[in-house]
C-alpha positions as CSV (number, residue, x, y, z in Angstrom):
1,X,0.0,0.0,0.0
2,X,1.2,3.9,-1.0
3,X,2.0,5.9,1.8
4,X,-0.7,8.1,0.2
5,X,-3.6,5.1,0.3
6,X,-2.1,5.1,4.3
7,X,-2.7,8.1,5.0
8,X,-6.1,8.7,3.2
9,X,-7.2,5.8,5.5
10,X,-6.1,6.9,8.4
11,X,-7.7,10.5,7.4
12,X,-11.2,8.5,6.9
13,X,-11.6,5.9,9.7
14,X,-9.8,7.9,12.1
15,X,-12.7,9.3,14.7
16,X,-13.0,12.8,15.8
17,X,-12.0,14.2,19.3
18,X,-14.5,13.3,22.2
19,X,-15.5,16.5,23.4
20,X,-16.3,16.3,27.0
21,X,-19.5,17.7,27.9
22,X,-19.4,20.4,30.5
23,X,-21.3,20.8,33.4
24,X,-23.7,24.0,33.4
25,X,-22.4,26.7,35.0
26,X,-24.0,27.6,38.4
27,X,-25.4,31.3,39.0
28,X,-22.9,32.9,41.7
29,X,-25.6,33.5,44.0
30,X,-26.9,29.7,43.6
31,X,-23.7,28.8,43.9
32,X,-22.8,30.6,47.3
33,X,-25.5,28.8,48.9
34,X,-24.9,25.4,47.8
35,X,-21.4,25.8,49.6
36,X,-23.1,27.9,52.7
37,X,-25.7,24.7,53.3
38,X,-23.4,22.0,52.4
39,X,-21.2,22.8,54.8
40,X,-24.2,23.3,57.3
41,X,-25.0,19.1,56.9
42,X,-21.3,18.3,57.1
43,X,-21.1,20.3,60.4
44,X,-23.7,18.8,61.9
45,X,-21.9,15.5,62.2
46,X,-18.4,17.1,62.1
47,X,-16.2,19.5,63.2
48,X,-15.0,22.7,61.3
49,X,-11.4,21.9,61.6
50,X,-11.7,18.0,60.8
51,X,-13.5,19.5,56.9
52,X,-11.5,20.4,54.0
53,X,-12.4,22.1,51.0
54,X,-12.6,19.6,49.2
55,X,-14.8,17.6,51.3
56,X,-17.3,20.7,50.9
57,X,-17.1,21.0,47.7
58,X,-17.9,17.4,47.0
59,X,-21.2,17.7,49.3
60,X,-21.9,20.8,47.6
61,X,-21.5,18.7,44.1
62,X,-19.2,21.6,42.5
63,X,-16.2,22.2,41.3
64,X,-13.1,22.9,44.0
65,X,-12.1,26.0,42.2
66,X,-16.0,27.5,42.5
67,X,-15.0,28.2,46.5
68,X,-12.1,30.2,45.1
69,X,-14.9,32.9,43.5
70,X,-16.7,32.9,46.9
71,X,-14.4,32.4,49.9
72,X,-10.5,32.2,50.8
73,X,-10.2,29.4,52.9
74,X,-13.9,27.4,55.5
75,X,-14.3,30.4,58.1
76,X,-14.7,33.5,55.5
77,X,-18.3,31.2,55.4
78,X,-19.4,31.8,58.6
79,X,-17.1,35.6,58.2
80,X,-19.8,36.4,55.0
81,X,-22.8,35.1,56.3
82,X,-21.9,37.8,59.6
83,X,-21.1,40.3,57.6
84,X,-24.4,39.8,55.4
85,X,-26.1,39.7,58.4
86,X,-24.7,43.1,59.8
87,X,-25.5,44.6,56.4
88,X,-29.6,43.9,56.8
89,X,-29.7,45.3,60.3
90,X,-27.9,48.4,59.6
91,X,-30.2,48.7,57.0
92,X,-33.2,48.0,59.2
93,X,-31.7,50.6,62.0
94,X,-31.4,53.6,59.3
95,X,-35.0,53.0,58.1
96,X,-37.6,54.9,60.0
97,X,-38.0,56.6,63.5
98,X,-36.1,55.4,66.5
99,X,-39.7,55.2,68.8
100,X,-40.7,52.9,65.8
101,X,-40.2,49.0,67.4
102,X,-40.5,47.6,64.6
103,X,-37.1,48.4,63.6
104,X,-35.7,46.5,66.4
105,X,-37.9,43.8,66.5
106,X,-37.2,43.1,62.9
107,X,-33.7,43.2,63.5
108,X,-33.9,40.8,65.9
109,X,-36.1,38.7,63.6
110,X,-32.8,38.8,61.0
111,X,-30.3,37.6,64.0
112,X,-32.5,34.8,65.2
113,X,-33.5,33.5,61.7
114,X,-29.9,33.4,60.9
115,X,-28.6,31.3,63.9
116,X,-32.0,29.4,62.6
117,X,-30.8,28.5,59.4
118,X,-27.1,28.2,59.9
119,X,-26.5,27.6,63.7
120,X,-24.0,24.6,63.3
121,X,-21.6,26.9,61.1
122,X,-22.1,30.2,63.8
123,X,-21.0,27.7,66.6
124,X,-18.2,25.6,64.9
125,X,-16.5,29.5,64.2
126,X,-17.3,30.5,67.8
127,X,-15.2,27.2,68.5
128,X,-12.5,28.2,65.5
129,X,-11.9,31.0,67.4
130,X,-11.0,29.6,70.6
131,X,-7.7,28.3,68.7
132,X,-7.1,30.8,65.5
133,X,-6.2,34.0,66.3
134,X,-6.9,35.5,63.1
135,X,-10.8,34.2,63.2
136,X,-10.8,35.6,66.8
137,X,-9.6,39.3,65.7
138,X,-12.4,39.0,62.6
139,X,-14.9,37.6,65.0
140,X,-14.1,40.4,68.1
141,X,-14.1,43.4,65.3
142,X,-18.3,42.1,63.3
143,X,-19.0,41.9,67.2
144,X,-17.3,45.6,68.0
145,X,-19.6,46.9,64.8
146,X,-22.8,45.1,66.5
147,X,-22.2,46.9,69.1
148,X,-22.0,50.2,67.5
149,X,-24.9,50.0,65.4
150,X,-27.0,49.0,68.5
151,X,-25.5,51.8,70.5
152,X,-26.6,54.3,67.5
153,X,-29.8,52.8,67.5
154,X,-30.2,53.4,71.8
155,X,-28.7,57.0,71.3
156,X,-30.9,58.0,68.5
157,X,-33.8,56.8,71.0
158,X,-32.6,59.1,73.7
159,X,-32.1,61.8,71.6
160,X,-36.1,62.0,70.9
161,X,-36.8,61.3,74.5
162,X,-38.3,57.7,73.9
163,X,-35.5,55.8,75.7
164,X,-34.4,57.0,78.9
165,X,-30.9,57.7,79.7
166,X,-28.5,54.8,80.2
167,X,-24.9,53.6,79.6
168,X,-25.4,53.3,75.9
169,X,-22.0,51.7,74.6
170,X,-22.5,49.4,77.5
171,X,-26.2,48.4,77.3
172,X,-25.5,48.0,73.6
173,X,-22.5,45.4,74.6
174,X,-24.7,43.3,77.2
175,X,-27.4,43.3,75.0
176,X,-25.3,41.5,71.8
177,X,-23.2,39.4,73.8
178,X,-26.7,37.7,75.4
179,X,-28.4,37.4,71.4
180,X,-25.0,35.4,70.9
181,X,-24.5,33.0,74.1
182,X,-28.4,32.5,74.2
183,X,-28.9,31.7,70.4
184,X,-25.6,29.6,70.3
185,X,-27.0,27.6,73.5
186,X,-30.2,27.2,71.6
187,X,-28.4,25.9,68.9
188,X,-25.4,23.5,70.9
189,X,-28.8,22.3,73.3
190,X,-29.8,19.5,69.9
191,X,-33.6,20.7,70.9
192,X,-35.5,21.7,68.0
193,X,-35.0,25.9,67.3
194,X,-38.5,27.2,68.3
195,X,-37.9,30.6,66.2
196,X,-40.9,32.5,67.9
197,X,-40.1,31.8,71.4
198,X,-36.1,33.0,70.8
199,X,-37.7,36.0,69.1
200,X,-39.9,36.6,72.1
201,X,-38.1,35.9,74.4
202,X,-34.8,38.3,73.2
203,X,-37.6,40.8,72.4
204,X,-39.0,41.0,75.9
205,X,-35.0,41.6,77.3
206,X,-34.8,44.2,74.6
207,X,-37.9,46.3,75.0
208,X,-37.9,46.1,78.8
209,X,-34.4,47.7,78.5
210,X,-35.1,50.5,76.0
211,X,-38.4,51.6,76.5
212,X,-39.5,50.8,80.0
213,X,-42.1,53.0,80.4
214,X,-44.1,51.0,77.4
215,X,-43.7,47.7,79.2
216,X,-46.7,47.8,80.4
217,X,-48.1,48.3,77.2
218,X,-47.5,44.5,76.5
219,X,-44.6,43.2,75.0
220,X,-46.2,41.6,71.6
221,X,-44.9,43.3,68.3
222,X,-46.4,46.1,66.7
């Protein structure tokens, strides 16, 4: 055979180049979430520094460098879910007048949904930061912002004469640190998370702290 007959039957038996079919790409937002929750189940049976990346990923059913677009390394979950969170009560404490309630109540509905939905990662980072210092510095300075948009929140009701006069920074410290060690008991306790006896029952320590002379007006929500 002619290296030409060779070659013309190579040319027409030879197959084409099996494409591999990719998988669709996820929205970002849609994405975000799958990681966020997947590492919610893992965490329920597990601890945060016995996962890896890749073990997240896998539950999550994406790609390892997807986490790259979202996160840095397993705590900047819990870091953006915080930081999320901060965002929608800031925005809930500039909408509105300070005598209003329901700006606090519904940022207290925000806080306690979101240890509702994701209290296994809030208390494996409370545990992270017990032995990372760098979680513990990002932890102490969303905390040290909690506390300032709370004690803006109290000032601006003392400034209109609805909220009597008190030790604002301070109030506004006591007052975070108990949302945090009450939800995160809730959550470490394994009882089911009853959402609307957390919300009244941080809602009744709140209201009888800043307006006392409503209490008793009843406690229930506007």
């Amino acid at each position: 055979m002619s290296q030409q007959s060779v070659t013309l039957a190579v040319f027409v038996t030879a197959r084409p180049p099996q494409r591999t079919a990719r998988a669709p790409r996820v929205p970002a937002e849609q994405a975000r979430r799958r990681i966020v929750e997947a590492t919610g189940r893992l965490l329920e049976s597990r601890r945060l520094r016995d996962l890896s990346i890749d073990d997240v990923m896998n539950e999550a059913g994406l790609a390892r460098t997807v986490f790259y677009r979202h996160f840095n390394r397993l705590p900047d979950i819990v870091l953006g879910l915080l930081g999320d969170l901060l965002g929608d009560v800031v925005a809930e404490a500039e909408i509105g007048d300070p005598r209003d309630r329901g700006i606090m109540r519904r940022q207290l509905a925000l806080v306690v949904a979101t240890f509702r939905d994701h209290g296994r990662l809030l208390l494996a980072f409370d545990e992270a930061a017990h032995y990372h210092d760098d979680i513990a510095r990002a932890r102490r300075a969303l905390f040290e912002r909690s506390v300032d948009v709370t004690a803006e929140l109290l000032q601006r009701g003392i400034d209109v004469g609805h909220t009597p006069p008190l030790p604002v920074r301070q109030v506004a410290r006591a007052l975070n640190v108990m949302n945090s060690a009450y939800l995160l008991d809730l959550v470490e306790s394994g009882e089911t998370f009853d959402e609307d006896a957390a919300l009244e029952a941080l809602w009744c320590v709140w209201t009888r702290t800043t307006w006392p002379h409503q209490a008793d007006l009843g406690d229930a929500a506007p």
